[in-house]
C-alpha positions as a Markdown table, in Angstrom:
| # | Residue | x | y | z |
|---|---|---|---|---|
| 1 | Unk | 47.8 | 26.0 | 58.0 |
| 2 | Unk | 49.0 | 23.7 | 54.9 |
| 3 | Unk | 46.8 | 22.8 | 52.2 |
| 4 | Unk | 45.9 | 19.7 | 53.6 |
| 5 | Unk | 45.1 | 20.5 | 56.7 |
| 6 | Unk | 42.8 | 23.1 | 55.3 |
| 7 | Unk | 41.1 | 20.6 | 52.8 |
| 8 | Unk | 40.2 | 18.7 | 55.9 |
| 9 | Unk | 38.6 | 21.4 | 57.5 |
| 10 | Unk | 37.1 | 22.3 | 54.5 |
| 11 | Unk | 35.7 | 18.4 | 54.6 |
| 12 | Unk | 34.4 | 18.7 | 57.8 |
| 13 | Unk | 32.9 | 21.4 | 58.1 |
| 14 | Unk | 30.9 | 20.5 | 55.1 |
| 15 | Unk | 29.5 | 17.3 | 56.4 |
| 16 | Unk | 28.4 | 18.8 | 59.4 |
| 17 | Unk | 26.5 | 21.4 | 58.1 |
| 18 | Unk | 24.8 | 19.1 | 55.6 |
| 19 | Unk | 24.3 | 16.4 | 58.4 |
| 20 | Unk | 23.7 | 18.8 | 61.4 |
| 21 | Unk | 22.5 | 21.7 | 60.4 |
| 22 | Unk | 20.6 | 21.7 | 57.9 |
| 23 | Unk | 18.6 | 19.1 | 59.3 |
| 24 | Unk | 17.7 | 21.8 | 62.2 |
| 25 | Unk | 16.6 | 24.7 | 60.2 |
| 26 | Unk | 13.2 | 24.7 | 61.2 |
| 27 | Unk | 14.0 | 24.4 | 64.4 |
| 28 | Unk | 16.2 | 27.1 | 64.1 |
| 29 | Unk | 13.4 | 29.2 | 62.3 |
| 30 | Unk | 10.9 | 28.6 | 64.6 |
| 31 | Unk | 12.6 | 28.8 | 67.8 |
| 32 | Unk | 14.6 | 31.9 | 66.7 |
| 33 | Unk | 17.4 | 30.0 | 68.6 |
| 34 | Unk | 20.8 | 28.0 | 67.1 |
| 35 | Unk | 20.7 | 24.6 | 68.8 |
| 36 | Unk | 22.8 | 24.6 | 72.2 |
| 37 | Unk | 25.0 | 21.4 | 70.2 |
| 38 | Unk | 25.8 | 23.0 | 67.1 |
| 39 | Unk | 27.2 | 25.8 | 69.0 |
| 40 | Unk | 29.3 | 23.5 | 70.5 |
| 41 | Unk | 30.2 | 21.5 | 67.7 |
| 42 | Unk | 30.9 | 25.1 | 66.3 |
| 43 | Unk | 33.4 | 26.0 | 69.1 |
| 44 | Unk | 35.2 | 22.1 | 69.2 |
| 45 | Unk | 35.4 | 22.6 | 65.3 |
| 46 | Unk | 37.6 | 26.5 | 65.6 |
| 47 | Unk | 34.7 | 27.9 | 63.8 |
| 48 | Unk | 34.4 | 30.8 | 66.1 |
| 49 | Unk | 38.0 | 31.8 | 65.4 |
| 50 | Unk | 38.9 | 30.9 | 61.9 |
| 51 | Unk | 39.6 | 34.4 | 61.2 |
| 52 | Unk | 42.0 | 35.0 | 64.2 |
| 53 | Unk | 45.3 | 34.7 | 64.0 |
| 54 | Unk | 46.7 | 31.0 | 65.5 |
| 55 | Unk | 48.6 | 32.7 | 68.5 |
| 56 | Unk | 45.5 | 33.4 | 70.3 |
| 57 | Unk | 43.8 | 30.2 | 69.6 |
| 58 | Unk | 42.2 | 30.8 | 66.0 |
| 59 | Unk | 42.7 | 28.9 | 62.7 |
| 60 | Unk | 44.2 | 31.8 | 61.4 |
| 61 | Unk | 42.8 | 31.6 | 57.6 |
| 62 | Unk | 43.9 | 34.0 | 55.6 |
| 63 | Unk | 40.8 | 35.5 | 53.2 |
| 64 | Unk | 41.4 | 33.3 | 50.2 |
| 65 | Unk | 40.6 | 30.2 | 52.8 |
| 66 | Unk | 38.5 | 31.9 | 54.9 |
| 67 | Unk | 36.1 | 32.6 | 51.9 |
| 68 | Unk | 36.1 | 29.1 | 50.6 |
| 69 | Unk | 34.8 | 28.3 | 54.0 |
| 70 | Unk | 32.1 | 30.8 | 54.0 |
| 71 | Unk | 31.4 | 29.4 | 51.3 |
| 72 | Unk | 30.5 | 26.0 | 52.7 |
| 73 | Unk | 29.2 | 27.9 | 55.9 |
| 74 | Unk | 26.9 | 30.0 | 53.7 |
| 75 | Unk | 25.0 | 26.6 | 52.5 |
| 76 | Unk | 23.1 | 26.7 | 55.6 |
| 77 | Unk | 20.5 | 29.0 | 57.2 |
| 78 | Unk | 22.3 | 32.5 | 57.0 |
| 79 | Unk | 22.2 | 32.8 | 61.1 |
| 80 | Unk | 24.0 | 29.7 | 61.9 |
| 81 | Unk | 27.1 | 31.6 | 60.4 |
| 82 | Unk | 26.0 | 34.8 | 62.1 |
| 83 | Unk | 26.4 | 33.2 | 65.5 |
| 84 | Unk | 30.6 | 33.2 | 65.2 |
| 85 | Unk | 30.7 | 35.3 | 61.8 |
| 86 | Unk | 31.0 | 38.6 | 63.8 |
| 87 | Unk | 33.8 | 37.9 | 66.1 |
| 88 | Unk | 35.9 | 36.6 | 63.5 |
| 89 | Unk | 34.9 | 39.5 | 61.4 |
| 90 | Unk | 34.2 | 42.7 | 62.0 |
| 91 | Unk | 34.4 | 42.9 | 65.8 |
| 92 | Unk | 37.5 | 40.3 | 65.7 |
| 93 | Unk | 39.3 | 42.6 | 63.1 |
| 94 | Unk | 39.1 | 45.2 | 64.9 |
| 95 | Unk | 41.1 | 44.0 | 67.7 |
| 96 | Unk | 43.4 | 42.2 | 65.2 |
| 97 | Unk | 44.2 | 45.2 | 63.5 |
| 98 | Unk | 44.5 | 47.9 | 65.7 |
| 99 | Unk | 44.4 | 46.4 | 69.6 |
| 100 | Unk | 46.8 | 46.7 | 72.4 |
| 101 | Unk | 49.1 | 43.7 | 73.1 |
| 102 | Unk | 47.0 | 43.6 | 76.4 |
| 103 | Unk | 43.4 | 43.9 | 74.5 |
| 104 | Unk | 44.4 | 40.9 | 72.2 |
| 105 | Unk | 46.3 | 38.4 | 74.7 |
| 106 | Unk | 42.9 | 38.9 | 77.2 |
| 107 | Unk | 40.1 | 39.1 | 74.3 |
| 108 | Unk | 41.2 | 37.3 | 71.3 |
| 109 | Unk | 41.7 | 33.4 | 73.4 |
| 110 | Unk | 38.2 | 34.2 | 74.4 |
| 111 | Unk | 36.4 | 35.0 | 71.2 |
| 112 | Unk | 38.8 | 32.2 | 69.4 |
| 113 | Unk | 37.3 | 29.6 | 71.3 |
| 114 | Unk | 33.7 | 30.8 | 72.0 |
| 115 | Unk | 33.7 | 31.6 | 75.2 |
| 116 | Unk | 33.1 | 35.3 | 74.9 |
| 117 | Unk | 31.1 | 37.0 | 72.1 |
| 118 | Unk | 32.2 | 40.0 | 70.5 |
| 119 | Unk | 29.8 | 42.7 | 68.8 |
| 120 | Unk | 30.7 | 45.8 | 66.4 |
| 121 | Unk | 28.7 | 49.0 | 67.7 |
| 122 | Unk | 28.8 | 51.5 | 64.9 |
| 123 | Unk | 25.3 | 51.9 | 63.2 |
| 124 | Unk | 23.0 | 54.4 | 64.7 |
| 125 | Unk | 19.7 | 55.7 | 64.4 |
| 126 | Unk | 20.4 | 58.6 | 62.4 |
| 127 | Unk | 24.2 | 57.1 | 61.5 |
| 128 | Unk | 23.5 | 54.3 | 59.3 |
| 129 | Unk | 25.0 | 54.5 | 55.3 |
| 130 | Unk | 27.6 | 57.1 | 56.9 |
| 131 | Unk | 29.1 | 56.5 | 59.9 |
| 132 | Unk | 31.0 | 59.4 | 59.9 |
| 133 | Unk | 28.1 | 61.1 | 61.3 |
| 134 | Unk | 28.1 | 59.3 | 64.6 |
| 135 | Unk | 26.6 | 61.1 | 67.7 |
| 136 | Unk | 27.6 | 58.7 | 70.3 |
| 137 | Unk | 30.4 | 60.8 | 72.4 |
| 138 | Unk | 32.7 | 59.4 | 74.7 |
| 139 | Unk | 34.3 | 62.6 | 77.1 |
| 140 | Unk | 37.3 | 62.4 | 79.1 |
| 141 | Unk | 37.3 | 62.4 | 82.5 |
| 142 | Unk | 41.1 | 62.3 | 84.0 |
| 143 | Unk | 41.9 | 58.7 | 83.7 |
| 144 | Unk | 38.3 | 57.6 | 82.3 |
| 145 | Unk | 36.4 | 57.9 | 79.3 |
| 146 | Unk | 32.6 | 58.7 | 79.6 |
| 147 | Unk | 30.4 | 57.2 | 76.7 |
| 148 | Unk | 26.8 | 58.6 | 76.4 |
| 149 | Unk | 24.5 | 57.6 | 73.2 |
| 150 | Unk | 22.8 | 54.8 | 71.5 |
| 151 | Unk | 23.3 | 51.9 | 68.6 |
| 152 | Unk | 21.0 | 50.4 | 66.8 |
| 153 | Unk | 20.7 | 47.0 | 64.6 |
| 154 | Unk | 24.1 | 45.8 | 66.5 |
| 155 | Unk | 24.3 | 42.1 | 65.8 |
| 156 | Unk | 24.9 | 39.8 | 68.5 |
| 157 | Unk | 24.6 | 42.7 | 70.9 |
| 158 | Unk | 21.8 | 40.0 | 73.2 |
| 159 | Unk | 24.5 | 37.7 | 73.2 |
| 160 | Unk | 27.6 | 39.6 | 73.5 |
| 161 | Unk | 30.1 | 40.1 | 76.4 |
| 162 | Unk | 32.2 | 42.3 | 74.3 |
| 163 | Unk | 31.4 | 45.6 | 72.2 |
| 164 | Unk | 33.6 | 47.4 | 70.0 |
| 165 | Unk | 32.2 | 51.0 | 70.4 |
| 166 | Unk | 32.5 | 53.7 | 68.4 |
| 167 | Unk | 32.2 | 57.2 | 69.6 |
| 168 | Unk | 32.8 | 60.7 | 68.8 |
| 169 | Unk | 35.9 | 61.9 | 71.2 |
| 170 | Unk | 36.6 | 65.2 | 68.6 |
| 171 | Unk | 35.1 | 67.6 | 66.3 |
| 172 | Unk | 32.8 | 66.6 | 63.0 |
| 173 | Unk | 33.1 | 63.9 | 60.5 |
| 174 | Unk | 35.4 | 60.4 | 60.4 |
| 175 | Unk | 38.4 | 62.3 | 62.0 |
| 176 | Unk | 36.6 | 62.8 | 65.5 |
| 177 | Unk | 35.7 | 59.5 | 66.3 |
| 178 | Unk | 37.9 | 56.6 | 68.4 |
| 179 | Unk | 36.9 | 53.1 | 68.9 |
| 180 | Unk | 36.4 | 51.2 | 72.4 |
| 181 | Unk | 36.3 | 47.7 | 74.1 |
| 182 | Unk | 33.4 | 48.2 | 76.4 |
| 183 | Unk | 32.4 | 45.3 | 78.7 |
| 184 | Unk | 28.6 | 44.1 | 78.9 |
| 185 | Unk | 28.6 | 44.6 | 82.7 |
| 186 | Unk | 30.1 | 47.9 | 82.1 |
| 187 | Unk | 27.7 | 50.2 | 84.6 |
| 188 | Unk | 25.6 | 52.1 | 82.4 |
| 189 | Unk | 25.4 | 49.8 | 79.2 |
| 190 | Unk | 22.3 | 48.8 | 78.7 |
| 191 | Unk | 21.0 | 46.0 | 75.7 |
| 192 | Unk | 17.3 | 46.3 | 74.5 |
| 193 | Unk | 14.9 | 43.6 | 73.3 |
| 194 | Unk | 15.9 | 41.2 | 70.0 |
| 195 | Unk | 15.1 | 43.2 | 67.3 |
| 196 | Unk | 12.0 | 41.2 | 65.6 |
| 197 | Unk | 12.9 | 41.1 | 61.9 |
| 198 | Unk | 11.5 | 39.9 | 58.5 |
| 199 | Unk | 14.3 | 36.8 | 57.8 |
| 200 | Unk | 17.6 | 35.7 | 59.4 |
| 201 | Unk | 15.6 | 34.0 | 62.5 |
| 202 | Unk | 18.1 | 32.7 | 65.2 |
| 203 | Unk | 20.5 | 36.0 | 64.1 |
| 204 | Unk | 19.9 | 38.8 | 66.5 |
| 205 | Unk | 20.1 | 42.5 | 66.9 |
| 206 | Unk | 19.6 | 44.7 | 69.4 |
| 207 | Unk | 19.9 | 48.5 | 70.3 |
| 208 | Unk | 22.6 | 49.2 | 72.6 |
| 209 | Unk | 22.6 | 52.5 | 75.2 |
| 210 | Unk | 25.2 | 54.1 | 76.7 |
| 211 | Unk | 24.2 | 56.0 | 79.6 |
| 212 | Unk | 27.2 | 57.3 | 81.9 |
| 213 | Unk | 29.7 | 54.1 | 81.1 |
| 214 | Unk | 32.4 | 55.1 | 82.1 |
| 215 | Unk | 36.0 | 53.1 | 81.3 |
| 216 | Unk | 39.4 | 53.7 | 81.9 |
| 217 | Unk | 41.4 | 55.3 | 78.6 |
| 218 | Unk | 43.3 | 51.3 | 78.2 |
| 219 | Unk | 39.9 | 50.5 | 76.7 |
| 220 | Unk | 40.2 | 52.9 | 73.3 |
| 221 | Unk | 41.6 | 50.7 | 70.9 |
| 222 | Unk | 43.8 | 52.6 | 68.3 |
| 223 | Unk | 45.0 | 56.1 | 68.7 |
| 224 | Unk | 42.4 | 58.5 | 69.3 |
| 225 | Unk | 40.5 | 59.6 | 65.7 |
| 226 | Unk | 41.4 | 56.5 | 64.2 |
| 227 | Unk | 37.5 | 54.8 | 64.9 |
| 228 | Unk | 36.6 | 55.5 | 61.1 |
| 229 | Unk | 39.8 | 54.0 | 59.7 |
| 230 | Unk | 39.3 | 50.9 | 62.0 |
| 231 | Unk | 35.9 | 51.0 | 61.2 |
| 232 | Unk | 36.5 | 50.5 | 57.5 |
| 233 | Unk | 39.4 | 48.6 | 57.2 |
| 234 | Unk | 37.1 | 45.8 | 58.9 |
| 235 | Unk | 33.7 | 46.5 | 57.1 |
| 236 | Unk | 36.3 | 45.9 | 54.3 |
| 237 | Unk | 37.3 | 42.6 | 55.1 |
| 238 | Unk | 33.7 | 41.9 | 56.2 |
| 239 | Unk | 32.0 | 42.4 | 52.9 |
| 240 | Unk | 34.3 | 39.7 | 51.1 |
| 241 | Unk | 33.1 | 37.4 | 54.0 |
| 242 | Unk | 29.6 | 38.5 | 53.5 |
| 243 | Unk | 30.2 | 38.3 | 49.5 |
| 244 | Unk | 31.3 | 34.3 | 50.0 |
| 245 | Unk | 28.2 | 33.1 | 52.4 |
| 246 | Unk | 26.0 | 35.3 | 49.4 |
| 247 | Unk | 27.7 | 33.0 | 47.1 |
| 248 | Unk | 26.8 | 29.7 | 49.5 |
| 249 | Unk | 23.7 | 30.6 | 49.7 |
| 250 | Unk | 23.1 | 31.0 | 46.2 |
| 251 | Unk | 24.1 | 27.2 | 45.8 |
| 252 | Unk | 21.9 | 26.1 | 47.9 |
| 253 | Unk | 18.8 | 27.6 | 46.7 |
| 254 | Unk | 19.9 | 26.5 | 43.0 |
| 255 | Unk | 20.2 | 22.9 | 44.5 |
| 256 | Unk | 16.9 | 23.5 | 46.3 |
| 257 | Unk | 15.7 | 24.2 | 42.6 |
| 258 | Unk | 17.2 | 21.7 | 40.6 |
| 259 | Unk | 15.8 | 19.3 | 42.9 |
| 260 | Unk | 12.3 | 20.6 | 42.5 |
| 261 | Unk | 12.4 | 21.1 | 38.8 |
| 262 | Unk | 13.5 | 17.3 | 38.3 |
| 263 | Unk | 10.8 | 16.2 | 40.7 |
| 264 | Unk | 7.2 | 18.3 | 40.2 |
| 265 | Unk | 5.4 | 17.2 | 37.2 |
| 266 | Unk | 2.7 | 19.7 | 35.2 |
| 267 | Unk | 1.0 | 18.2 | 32.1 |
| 268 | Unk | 2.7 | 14.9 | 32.1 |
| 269 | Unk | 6.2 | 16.3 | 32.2 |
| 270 | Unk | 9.1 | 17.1 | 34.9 |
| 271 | Unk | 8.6 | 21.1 | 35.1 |
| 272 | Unk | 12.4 | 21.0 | 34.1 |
| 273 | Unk | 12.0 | 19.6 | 30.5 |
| 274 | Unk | 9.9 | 23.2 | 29.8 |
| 275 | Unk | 12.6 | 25.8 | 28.2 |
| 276 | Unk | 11.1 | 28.5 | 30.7 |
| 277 | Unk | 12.5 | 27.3 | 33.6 |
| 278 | Unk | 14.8 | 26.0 | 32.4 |
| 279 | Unk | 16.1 | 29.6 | 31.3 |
| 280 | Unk | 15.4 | 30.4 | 35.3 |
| 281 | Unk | 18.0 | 27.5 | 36.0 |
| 282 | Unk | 20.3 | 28.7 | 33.3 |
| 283 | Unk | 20.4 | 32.3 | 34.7 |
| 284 | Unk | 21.0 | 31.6 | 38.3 |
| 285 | Unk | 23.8 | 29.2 | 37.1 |
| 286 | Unk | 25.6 | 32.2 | 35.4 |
| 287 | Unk | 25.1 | 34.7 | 38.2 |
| 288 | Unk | 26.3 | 32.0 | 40.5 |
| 289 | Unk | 29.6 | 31.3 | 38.6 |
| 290 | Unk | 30.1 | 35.0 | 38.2 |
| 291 | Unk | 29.8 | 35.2 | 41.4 |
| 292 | Unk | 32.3 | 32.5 | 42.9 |
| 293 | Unk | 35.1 | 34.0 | 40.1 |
| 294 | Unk | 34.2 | 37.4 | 41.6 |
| 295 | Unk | 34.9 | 36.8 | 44.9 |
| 296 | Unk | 37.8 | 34.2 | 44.8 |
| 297 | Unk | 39.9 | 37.0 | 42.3 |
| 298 | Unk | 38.6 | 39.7 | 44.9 |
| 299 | Unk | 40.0 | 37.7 | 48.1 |
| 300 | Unk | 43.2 | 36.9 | 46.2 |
| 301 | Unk | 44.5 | 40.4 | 45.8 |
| 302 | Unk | 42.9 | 41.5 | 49.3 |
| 303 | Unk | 45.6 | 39.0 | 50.4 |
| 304 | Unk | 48.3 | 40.3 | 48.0 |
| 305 | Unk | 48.2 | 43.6 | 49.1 |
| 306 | Unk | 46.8 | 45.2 | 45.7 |
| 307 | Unk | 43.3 | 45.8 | 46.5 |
| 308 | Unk | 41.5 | 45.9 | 49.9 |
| 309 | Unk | 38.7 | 48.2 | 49.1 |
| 310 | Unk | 37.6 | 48.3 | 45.0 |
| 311 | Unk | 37.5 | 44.4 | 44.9 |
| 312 | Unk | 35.7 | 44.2 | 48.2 |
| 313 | Unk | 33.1 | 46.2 | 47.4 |
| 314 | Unk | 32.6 | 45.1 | 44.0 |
| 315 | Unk | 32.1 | 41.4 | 45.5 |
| 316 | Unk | 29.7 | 42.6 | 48.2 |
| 317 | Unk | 27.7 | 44.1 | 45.8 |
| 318 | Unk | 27.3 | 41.7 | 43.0 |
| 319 | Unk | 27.1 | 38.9 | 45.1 |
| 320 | Unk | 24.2 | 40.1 | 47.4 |
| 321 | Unk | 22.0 | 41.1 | 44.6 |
| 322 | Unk | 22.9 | 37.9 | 42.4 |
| 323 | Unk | 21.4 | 35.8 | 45.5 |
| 324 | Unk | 18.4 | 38.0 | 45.6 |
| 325 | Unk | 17.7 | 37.1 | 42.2 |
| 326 | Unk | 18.3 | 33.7 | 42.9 |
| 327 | Unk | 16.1 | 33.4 | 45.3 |
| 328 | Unk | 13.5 | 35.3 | 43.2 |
| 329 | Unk | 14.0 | 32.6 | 41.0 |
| 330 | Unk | 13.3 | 30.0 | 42.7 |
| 331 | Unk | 10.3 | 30.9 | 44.4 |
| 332 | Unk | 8.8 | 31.4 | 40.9 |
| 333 | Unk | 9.8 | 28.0 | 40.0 |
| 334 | Unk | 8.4 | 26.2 | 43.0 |
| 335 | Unk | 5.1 | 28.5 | 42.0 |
| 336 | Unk | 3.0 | 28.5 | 45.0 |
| 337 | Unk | 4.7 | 25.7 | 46.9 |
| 338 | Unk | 7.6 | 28.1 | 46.9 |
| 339 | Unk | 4.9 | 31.1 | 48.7 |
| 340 | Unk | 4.6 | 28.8 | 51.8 |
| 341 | Unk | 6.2 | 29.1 | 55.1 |
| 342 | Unk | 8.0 | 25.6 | 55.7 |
| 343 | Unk | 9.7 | 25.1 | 52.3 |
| 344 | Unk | 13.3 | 26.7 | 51.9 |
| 345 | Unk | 13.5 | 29.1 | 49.2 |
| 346 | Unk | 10.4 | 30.9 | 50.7 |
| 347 | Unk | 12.7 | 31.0 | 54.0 |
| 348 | Unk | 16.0 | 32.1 | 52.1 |
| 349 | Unk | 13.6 | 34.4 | 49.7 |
| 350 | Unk | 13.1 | 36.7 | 53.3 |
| 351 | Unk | 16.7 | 35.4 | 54.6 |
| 352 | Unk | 18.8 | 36.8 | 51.7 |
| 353 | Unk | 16.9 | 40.5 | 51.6 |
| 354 | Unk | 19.0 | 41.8 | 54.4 |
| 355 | Unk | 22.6 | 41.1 | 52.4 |
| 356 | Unk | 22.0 | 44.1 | 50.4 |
| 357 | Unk | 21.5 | 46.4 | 53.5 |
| 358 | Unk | 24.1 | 45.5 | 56.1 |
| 359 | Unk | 27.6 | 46.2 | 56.0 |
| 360 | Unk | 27.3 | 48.8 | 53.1 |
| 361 | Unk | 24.0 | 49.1 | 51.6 |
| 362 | Unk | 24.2 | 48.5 | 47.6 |
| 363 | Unk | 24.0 | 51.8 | 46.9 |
| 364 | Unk | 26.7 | 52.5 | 49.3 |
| 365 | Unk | 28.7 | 50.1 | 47.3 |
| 366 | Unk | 28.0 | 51.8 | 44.2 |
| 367 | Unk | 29.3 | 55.1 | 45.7 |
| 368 | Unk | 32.5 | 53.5 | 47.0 |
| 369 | Unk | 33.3 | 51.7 | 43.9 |
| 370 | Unk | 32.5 | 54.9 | 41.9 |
| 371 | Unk | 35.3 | 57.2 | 44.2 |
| 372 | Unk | 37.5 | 54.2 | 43.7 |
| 373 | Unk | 37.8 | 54.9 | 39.7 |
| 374 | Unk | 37.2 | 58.5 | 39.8 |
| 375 | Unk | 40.2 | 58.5 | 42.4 |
């Protein structure tokens, strides 16, 4: 994609999530749904294959563009970008990177265009922060592989027609496990209830059971023992996507803030004329910029081949607890307007919590980042 055509997309999609979406956040919060038309919008726009390559129907971004998008995309409620972010991301990646020519020609059209859904099974309930510990197996059987277990907090698992499983196929630790495409009518898959969770309305999770499913050895995806690898490489990528909709997000709730400050009077004045908050302001704005540099240097040498796991990490992490204390921020300067369901930063304040848990905790960063320099 040229520049220009990319600076139109850029355009585009920002009008329509200022003019569509935002306008139906409420909705979206209260009916724990995305609107039925701005998932179709989403699919006639290419947003649920940005990330994926253009030979199977995708954008095919590269991450420098596809984090100035997430960038625009993150200005909205965090689950609207949830409802394609996955199958571009970490569930897309994973068939990008390491799928058969058969797995990509059959799956990748489908999740390009939104007519399939694809999900990343990898977190269990006693195999969250590492992975490596997995106890999901998947035993062959002559021609078959037979998956038994269970995943837990699995986004878009109530949605998704397509899981990339991971599951232990050797001995202990990252080396035993492979990764598989496992269909939702797969016999013996089984999706439980939408999790109910603090923020991120209209995003949902699920656990996901594997009782008996059996598939045929076609569906691993990678050599067998390569599941952590693929795992990783794509969390990877995944945290400078997650990294960009922190730094969207962030944007917005300064905006939200800005507006407020210049509007609400106390004592006579605009509550923006006191040095206080202004110092609030001042701080966000800081963080904020920090933030953007971070993960626009990040995504440039992720694309140049120099760094796709120190830069990554270091972005993910900043970034998500920068838009924590943004949002902290702005609930104190809204006061107890900003304590009330119905405004947005009290929204975003429970929205942005999650970003420091999921796809590598912030002390999981630290840990990563820390090995990195240690070597």
């Amino acid at each position: 994609m040229d520049a220009q055509d990319f600076a139109d997309v850029l355009a585009a999609v920002r009008i329509f999530v200022r003019e569509q979406v935002i306008p139906r956040e409420e909705e979206i919060e209260e009916t724990d749904e995305i609107p039925a038309e701005l998932r179709q919008v989403s699919r006639e726009m290419g947003l649920f294959g940005y990330a994926l390559p253009e030979e199977y129907g995708g954008l095919g971004l590269n991450v420098s563009e596809e984090i100035r998008l997430a960038f625009e995309l993150g200005y909205a409620s965090p689950a609207f970008r949830s409802m394609f972010g996955t199958s571009n991301g970490i569930a897309g990646q994973v068939l990008v990177n390491s799928g058969s020519k058969e797995q990509k020609d059959h799956w990748l059209p489908m999740l390009a265009s939104g007519e399939a859904v694809g999900a990343f099974a990898l977190t269990e309930a006693e195999a969250g922060s590492d992975p490596s510990t997995l106890s999901t197996t998947a035993t062959r059987d002559g021609d078959r592989y037979v998956l038994n277990g269970a995943k837990r907090f699995i986004t878009n698992a109530p949605e998704a027609d397509v899981f990339m499983v991971f599951a232990r196929t050797g001995g202990r630790g990252g080396r035993g496990i492979s990764t598989f495409l496992v269909e939702r009518d797969a016999p013996g898959l089984t999706v439980g209830p939408a999790d109910r969770k603090m923020g991120q309305r209209g995003a949902h999770t699920a656990e996901v059971f594997f009782d008996g499913v059996r598939v045929r050895t076609e569906a691993m995806v990678g050599l067998e023992g390569t599941g952590f690898h693929t795992a990783m490489a794509s969390l990877a990528h995944g945290r400078l996507s997650i990294a960009a909709v922190c730094v969207g997000l962030a944007q917005r709730i300064l905006d939200e803030t800005v507006a407020y400050a210049k509007e609400r009077s106390q004592s006579g004045h605009k509550i923006g004329e006191y040095q206080l908050v202004q110092g609030l302001l001042a701080d966000s704005q800081t963080e904020l910029y920090a933030g953007r540099a971070m993960v626009l240097e990040a995504a440039r040498a992720y694309d140049a081949g120099e760094d796709t796991k120190l830069g990554p990490s270091c972005a993910k992490y900043f970034c998500s607890e920068m838009v924590g204390r943004v949002a902290d921020r702005a609930v104190q300067v809204f006061g107890g307007m900003g304590y009330m369901r119905g405004v947005a930063v009290e929204r975003f304040y429970r929205d942005v919590r999650l970003f420091r848990i999921y796809e590598g905790t912030s002390q999981i960063q630290q840990v990563v980042i820390a090995k990195r320099l240690l070597g």
